[in-house]
LUMKOLKE-130899 format. One record per atom (N, C-alpha, C, O): x negated, y, z; residue in three letters. Coordinates in steps of 0.001 Angstrom, whole numbers, padded with zeros to 6 digits, always signed. Layout:
N
XYZALA
...
//
This chain:
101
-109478+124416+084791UNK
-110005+123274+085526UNK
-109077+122077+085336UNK
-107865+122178+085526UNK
-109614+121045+084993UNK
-108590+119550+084891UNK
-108449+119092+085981UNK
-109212+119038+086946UNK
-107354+118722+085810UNK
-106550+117984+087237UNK
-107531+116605+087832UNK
-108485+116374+087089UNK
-107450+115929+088720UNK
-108076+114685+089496UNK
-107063+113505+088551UNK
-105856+113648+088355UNK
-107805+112489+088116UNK
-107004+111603+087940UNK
-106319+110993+088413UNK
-106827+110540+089439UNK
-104740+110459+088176UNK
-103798+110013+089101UNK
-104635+108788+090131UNK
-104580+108676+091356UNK
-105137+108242+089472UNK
-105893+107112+090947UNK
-106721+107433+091443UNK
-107240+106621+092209UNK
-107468+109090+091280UNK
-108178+109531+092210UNK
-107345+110527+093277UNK
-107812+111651+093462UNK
-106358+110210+093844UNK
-105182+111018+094187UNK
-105350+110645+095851UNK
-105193+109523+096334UNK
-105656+111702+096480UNK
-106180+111545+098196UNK
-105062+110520+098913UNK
-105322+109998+099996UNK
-104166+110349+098420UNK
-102900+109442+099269UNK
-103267+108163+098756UNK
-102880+107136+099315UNK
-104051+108141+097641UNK
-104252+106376+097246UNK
-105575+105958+097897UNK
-105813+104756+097780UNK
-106444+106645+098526UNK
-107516+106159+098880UNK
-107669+105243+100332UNK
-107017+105335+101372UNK
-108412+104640+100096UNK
-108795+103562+101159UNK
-109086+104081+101941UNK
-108370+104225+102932UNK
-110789+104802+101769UNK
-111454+105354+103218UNK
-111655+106670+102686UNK
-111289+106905+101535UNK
-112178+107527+103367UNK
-112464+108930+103398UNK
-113796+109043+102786UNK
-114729+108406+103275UNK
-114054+110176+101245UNK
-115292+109799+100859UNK
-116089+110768+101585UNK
-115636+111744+102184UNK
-117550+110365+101474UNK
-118541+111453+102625UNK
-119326+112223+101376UNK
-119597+111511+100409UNK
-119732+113702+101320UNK
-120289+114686+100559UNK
-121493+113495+100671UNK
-121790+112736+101594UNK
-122122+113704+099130UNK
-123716+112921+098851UNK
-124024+113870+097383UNK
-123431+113922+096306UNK
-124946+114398+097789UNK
-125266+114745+096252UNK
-127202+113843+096260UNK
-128086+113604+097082UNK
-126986+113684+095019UNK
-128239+112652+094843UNK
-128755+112560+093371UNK
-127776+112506+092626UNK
-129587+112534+092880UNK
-130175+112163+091707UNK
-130688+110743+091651UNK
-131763+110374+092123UNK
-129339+109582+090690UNK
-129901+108060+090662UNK
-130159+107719+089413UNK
-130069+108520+088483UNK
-130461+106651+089299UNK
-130264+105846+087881UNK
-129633+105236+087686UNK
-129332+104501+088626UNK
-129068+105057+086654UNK
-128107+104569+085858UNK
-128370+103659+085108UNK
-129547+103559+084761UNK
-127397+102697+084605UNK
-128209+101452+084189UNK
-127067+100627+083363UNK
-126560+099699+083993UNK
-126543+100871+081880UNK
-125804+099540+081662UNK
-126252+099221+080418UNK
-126109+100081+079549UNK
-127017+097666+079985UNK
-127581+097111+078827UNK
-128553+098044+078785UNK
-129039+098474+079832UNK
-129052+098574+077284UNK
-130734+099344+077000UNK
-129925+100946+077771UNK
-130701+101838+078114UNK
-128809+101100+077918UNK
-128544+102913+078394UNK
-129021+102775+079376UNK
-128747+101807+080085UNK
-130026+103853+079780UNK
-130508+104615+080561UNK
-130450+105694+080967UNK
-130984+106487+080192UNK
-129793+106415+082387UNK
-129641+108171+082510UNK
-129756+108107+083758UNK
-129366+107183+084472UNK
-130579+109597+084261UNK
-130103+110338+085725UNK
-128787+110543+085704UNK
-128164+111162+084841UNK
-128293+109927+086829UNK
-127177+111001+087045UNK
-126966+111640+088066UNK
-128053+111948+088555UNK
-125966+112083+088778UNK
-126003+112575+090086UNK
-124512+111878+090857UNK
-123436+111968+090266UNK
-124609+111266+092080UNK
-123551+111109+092831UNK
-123278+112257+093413UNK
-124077+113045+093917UNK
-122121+112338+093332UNK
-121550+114161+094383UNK
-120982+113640+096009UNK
-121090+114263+097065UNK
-120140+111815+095684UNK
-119959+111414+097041UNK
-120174+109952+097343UNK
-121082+109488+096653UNK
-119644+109127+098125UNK
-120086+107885+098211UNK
-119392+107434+099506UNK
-119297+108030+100580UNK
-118869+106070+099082UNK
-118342+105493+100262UNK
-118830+104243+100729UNK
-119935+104028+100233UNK
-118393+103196+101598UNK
-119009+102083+101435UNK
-118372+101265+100122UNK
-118989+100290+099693UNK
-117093+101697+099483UNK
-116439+100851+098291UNK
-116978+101158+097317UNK
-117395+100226+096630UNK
-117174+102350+096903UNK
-117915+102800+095867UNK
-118366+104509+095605UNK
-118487+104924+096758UNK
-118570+105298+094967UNK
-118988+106750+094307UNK
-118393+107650+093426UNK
-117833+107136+092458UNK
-118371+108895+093519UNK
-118258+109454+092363UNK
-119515+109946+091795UNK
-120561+109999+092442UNK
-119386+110326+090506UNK
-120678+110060+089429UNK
-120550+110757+088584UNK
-119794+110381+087689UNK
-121252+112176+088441UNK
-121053+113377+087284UNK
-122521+112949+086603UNK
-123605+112642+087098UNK
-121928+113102+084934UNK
-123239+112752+084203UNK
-123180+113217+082828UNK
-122265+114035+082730UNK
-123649+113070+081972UNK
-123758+113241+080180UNK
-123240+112525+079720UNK
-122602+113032+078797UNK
-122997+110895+079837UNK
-122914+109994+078595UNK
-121263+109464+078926UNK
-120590+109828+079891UNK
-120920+108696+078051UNK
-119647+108195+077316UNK
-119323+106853+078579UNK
-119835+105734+078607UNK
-118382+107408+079466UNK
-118278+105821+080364UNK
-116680+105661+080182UNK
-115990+106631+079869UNK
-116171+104456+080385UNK
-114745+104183+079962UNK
-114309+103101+081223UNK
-115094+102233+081603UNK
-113346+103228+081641UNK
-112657+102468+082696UNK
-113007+101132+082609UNK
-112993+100576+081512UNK
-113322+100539+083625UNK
-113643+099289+083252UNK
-115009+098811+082746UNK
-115169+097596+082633UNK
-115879+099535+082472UNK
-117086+099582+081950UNK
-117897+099232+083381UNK
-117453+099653+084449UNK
-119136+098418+083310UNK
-119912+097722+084102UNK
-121580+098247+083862UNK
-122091+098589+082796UNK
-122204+098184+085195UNK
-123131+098611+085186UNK
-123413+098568+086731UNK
-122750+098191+087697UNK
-125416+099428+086473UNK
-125902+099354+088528UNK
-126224+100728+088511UNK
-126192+101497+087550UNK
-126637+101019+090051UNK
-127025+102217+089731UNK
-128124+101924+091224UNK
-127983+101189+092202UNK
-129042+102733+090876UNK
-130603+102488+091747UNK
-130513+103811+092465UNK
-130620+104912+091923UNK
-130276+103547+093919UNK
-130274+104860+094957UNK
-131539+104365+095534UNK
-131912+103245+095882UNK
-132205+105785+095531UNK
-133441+105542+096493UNK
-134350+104343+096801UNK
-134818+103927+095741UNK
-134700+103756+097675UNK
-135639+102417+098104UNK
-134541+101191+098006UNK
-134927+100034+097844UNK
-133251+101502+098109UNK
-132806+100563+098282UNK
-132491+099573+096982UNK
-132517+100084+095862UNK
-132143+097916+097153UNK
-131570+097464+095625UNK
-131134+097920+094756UNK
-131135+099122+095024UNK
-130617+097756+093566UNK
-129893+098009+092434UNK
-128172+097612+092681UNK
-127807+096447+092830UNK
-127615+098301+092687UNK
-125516+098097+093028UNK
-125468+098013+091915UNK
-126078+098663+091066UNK
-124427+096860+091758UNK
-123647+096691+090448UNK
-122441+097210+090881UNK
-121999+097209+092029UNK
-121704+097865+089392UNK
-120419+098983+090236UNK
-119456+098473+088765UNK
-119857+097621+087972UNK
-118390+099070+088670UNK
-117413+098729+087809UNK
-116843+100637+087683UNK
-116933+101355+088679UNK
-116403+101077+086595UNK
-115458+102071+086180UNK
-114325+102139+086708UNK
-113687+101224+086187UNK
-113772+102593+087327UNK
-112128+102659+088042UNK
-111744+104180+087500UNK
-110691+104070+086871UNK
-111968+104858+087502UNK
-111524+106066+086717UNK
-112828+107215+086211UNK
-113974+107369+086635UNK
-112109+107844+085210UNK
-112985+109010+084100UNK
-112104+110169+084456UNK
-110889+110155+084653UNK
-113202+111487+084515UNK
-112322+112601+083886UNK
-113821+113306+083335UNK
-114945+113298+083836UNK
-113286+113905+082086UNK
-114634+114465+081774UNK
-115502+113811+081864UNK
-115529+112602+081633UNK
-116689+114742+082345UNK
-118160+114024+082842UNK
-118526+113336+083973UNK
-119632+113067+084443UNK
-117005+113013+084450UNK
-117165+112730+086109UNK
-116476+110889+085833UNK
-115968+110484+084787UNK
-116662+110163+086991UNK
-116549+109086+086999UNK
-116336+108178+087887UNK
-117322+107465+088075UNK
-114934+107793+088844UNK
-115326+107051+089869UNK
-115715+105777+089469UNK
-115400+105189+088435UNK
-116667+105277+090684UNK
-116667+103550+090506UNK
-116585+103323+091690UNK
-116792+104031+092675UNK
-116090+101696+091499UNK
-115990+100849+092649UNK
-117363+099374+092608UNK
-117668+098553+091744UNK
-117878+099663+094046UNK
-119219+098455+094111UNK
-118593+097331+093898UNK
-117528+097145+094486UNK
-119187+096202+092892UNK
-118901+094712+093462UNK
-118974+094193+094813UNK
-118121+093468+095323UNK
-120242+094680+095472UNK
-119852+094059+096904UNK
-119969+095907+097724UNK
-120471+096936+097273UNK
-119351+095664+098872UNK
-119177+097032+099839UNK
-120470+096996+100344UNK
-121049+096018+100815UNK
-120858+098062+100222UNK
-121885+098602+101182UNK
-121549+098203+102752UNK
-120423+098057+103227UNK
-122867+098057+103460UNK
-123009+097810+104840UNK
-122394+099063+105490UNK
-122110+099859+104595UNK
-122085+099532+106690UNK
-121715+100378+107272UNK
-123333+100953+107710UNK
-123470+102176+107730UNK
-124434+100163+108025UNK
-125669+100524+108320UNK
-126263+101029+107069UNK
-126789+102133+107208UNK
-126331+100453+105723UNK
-126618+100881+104242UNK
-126046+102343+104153UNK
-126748+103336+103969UNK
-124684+102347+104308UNK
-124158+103755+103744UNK
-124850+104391+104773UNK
-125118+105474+104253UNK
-125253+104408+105757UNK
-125897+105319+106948UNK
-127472+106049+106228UNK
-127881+107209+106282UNK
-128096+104777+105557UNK
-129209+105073+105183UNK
-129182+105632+104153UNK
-130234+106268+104208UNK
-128460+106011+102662UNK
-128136+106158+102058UNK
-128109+107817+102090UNK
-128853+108632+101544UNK
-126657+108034+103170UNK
-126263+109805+103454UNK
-127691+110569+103969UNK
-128089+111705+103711UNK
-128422+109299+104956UNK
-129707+110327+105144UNK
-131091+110377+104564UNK
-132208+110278+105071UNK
-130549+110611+103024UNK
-131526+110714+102070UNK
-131674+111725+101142UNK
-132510+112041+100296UNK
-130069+112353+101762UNK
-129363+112905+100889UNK
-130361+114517+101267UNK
-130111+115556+100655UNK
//
């Protein structure tokens, strides 16, 4: 099993992430994929999937009824992927969000 990446390291985190597993879309230029979020905060997600994402890499991702989030790459391991949202989720949004799950 591979280690967590050093900036995914529980002492560097902001807030506490909440369990979400979900099937979204994915979205950067013509790429298109399901992927699945495993968690989700109001800053941003983690994101297990198939395709090639690299730190720093930009893109949205379409949860449920709600808008399209534009998110940014903050760390890779494998097939997994955190990102961070351009803007934070509402505290009422992330509410609606977990109970979809």
């Amino acid at each position: 099993m591979a280690s967590q990446p050093q900036s995914d390291n529980i002492n560097t985190r902001r807030v506490e992430r909440k369990p979400f597993k979900a099937s979204v879309h994915f979205r950067r230029g013509e790429r298109r994929a399901n992927v699945e979020v495993r968690d989700i905060t109001h800053l941003g997600a983690r994101i297990a999937g198939v395709f090639l994402a690299r730190k720093g890499d930009r893109f949205w991702l379409k949860i449920a009824t709600l808008e399209s989030i534009e998110a940014r790459v903050a760390w890779v391991e494998e097939f997994e992927f955190g990102c961070e949202f351009d803007r934070p989720l509402s505290e009422l949004v992330l509410e609606a969000i977990l109970r979809t799950a």
